[in-house]
C-alpha positions as CSV (number, residue, x, y, z in Angstrom):
1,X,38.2,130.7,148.0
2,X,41.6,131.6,150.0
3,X,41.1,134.2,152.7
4,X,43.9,137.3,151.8
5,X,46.7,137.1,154.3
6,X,47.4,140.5,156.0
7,X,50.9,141.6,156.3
8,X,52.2,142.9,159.3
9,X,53.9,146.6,159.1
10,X,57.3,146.9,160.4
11,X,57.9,150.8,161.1
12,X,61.6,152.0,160.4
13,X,63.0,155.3,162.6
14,X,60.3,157.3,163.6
15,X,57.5,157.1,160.8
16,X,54.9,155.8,163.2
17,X,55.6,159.0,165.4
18,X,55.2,161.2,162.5
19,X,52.0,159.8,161.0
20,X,50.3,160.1,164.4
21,X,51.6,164.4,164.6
22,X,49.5,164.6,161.3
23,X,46.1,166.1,161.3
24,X,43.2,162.9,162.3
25,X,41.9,162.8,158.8
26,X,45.3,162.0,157.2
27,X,46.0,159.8,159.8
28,X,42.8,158.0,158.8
29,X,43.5,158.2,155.0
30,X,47.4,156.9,155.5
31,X,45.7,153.9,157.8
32,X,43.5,152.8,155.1
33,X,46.2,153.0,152.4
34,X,48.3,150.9,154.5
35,X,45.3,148.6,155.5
36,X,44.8,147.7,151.5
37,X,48.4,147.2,150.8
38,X,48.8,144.4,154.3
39,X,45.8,142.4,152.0
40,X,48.2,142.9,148.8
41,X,45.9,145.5,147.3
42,X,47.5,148.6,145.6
43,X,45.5,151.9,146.4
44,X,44.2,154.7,143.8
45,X,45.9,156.9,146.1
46,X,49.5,154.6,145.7
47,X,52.1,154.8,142.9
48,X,55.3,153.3,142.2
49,X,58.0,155.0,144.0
50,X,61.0,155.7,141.5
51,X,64.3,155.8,142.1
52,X,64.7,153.3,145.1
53,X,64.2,149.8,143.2
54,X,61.3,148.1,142.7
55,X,58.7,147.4,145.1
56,X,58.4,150.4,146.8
57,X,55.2,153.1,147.0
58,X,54.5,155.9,147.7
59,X,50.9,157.1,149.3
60,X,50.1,160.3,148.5
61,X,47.7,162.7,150.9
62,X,46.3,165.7,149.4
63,X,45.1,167.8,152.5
64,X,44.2,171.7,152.6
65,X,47.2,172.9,151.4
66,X,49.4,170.7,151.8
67,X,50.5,166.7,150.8
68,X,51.6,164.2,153.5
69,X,53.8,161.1,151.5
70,X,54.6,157.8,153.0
71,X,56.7,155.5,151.5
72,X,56.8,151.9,151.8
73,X,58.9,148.7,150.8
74,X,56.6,146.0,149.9
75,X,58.9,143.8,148.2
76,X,61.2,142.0,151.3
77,X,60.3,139.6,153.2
78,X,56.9,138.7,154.6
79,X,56.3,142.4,156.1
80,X,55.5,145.7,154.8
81,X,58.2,148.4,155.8
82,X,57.3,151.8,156.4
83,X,60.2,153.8,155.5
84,X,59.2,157.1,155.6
85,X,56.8,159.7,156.1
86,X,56.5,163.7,155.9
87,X,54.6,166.6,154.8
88,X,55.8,168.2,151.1
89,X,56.6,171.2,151.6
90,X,58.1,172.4,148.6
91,X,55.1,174.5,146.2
92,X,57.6,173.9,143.3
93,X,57.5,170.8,140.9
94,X,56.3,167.0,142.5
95,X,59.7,165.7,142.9
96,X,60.7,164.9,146.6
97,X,63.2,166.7,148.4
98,X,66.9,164.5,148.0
99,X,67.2,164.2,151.9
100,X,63.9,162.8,151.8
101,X,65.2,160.1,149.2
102,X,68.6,159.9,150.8
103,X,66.3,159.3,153.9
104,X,64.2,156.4,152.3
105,X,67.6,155.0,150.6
106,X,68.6,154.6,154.4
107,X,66.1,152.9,155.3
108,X,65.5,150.6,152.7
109,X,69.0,148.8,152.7
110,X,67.9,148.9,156.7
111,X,64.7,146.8,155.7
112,X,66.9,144.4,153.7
113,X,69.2,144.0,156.5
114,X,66.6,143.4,158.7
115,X,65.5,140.4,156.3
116,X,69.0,139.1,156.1
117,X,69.0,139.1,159.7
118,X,65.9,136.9,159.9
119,X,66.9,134.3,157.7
120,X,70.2,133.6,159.9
């Protein structure tokens, strides 16, 4: 049996920053979510992300009071791409915040540019 290939991340603006302001134990929950999707596995804590296109998820952090998402492109090229990460702030309704999808828009056509780029 074929060992799973791990996928390198590629972190876009300043997610990697972000995640490592969050409290340790989210930072230890997003780095296992991310862990399972570089071996091609899909987390319980991982859904589709709508809106963006296919191939993109969303990890979702439940902690004390608050949620931490991160959002990543699975979908282009050989890399994983960490769009975007924050804390939901919003008590009201599960959708996120349009300048936080405006944000992972962004950065998406980034990660496809990126690939473009690569195959020159």
């Amino acid at each position: 049996m074929k060992a799973p290939i791990r996928r390198n991340l590629t972190w876009l603006g300043d997610t990697r920053k972000k995640i490592r302001s969050f409290p340790d134990d989210v930072k230890q929950l997003i780095g296992d979510e991310l862990q399972f999707i570089q071996f091609g596995e899909i987390p319980k804590d991982t859904k589709p992300f709508k809106g963006v296109g296919g191939g993109t998820f969303e990890i979702v952090t439940p902690f004390d009071t608050n949620t931490y998402r991160t959002v990543v492109a699975v979908k282009i090229g050989k890399n994983i791409y960490v769009l975007h990460t924050f804390m939901k702030k919003s008590k009201k309704g599960i959708a996120t915040p349009k300048q936080d999808v405006d944000l992972i828009k962004q950065r998406l056509l980034e990660a496809k540019e990126i690939e473009k780029l690569k195959g020159k």
